[in-house]
N, C-alpha and C positions, 0 to 999 in steps of 0.2 A: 348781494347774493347770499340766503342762510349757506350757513356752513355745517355739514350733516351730522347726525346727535349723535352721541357716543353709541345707538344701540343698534342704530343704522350701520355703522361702523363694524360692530363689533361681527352682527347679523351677513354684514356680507362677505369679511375676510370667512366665517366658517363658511359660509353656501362655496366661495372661491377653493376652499379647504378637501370641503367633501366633494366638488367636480373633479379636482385634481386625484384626490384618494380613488375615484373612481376608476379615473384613466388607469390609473398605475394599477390597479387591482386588476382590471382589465385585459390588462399587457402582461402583469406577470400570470395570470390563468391560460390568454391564448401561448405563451409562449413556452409552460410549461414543459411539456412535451419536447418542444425542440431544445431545452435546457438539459433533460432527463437525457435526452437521446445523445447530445454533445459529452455529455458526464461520462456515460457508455464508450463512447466512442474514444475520447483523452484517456481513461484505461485502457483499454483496449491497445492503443498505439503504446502506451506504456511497456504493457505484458512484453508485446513484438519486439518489443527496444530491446528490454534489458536480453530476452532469448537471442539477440542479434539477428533478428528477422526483417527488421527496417531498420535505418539510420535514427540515432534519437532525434529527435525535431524535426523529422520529415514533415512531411503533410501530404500520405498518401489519401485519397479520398475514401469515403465509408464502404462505396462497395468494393475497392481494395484493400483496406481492412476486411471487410469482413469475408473477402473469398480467402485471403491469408488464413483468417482462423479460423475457417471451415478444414482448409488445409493442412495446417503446419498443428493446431491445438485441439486439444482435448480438455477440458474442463472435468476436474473431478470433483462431486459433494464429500466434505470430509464432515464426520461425526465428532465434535470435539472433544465430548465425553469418553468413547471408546478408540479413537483415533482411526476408525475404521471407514472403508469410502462407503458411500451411499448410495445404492441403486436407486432413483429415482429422475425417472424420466421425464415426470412433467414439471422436474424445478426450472424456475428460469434464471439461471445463472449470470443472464444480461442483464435483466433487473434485479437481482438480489442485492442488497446494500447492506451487507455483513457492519458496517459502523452502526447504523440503525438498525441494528438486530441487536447488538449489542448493548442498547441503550433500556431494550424492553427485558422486563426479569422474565416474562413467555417463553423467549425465544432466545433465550443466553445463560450463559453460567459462571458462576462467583468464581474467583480464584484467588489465592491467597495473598498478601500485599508482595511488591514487588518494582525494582528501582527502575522499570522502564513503566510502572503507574498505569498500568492495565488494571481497569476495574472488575469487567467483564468482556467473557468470549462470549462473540454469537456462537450458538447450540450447534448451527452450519456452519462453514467453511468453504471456499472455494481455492484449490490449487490447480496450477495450470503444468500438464504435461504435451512437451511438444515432443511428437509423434516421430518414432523410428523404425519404420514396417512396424512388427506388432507391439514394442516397449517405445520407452521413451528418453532422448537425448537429453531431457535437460528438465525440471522438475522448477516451476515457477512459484515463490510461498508469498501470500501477502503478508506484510510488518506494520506495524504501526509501534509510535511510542513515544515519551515525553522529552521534549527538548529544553530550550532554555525556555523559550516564551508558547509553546506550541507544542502541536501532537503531533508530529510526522509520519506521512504515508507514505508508503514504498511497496517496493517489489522486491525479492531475492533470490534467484536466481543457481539453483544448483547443476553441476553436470551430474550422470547418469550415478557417479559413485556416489550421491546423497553427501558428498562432504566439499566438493571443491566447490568455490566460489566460482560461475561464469557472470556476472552482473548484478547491480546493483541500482534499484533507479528511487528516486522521490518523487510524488505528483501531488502533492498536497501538503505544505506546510508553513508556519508565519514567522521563522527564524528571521534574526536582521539579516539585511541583505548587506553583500560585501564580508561578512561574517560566517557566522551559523548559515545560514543562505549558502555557503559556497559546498554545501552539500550535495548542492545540483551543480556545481563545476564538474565537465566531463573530466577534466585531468584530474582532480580527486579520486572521481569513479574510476577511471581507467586505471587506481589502482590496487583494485579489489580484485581482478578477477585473476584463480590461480591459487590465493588465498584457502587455507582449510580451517572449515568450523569444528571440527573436532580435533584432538590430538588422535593417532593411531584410527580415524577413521571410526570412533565410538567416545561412549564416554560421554563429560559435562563439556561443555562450549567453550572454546579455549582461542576463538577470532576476538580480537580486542582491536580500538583503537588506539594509539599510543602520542603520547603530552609529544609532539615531536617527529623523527625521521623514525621509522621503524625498518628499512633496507626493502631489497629484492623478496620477490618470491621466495625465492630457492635458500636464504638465508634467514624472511621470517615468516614464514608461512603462516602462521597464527595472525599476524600482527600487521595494522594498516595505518600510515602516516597517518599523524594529527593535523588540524586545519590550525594556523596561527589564530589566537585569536578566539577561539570558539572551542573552548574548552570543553566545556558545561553541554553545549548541544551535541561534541564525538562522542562525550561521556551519553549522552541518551542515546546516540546514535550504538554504541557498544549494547546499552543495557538492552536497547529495543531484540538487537541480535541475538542476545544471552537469553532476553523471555521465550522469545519466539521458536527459539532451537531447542530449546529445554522442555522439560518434563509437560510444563502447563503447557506450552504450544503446541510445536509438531514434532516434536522429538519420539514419542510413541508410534507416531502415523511412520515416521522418516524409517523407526524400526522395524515395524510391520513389512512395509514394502520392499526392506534387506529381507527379511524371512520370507517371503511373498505370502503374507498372510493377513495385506493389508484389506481385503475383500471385495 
């Protein structure tokens, strides 16, 4: 029996190559969508968590999500430049993907270096206020920022006074696990909230995490245990907190809305 030529050989692992590239190309087109829609949705329960709207890690289904945030949110466009909110009715704030806005010089804006390694803002913004008759309980910010190995995404979660911590969550980040990973330990989170990002309620950002125990509420208010271990990623996890509240983030807009002049 010949034994098949090298060219035969070579000829059929690509033909076997390119059937399979096809499937996959395939698969990831038809499933697009339902990947898009799931992405939406794992924020979505996110937002609800950290505002204490669902339990984190439920699994309420989409159309309970989404009668919840018909209900309980409000989605506001923030202008990042003027920190001012955005009348504009036909954004779609379910599909808007503020990290890929950020990526385009279009639709973003430069900001100066800084130790949570923000490059650029998208030009938009999305914050979430849940609804109390006509203002709002509790004022949702999205974060993001550099850890040890990674870019960590979150949510932060303000009460009505623009300063006290009610939650904090992560849904997107490659920290080691057991580690930096333990970012997403609820007992870590549970102990942020109560905590204030400002001294006196103004001012530069004065929430820190600390190498350590840092106490109670009521005796450090500024200040959030460190995770053993994961130095380097509380250290982003602080810096993220410090860009985001600060000048170049939301710290204008958080002003605005004390004067109610945020628009």
């Amino acid at each position: 029996m010949s034994q098949p030529t090298t060219s035969y050989t070579v000829m059929f692992a690509a033909g076997v190559c390119l059937i399979c590239s096809l499937f996959v190309s395939g698969a990831a087109v038809a499933l697009k969508d339902k990947q898009d829609a799931n992405k939406v949705l794992d924020k979505q329960k996110k937002v609800l968590a950290v505002a204490g709207l669902i339990e984190d890690g439920a699994s309420p289904s989409p159309a309970e999500v989404d009668a919840i945030f018909a209900e309980k949110i409000s989605a506001r466009v923030i202008d990042m430049k003027t920190k001012q909110e955005i009348n504009d009715p036909s954004f779609d704030f379910k599909g808007y993907d503020a990290v890929k806005a950020a990526k385009d010089p279009a639709t973003s804006v430069e900001v100066a270096p800084n130790k949570a390694k923000v490059g650029r803002l998208p030009a938009r913004h999305v914050v979430y206020c849940v609804k109390e008759g006509t203002g709002c309980s509790q004022f949702i910010f999205p974060i993001e920022g550099k850890g040890l190995w990674s870019t960590m995404y979150g949510f932060l979660s303000l009460e009505k006074d623009l300063n006290t911590v009610r939650g904090l969550t992560f849904y997107a980040h490659g920290e080691t696990p057991g580690l930096g990973g333990e970012i997403e330990n609820p007992a870590w989170l549970a102990s942020w909230p109560g905590r204030k990002v400002y001294k006196d309620g103004g001012g530069s950002v004065a929430l820190k995490v600390l190498k350590g125990k840092a106490g109670d509420v009521a005796s450090a208010p500024h200040n959030v245990d460190g995770i053993s271990g994961s130095t380097l990623t509380t250290n982003g996890v602080s810096n993220t907190v410090d860009f985001w509240f600060g000048p170049d983030g939301f710290k204008g807009y958080i002003d605005n809305l004390k004067s109610g002049s945020a628009g």
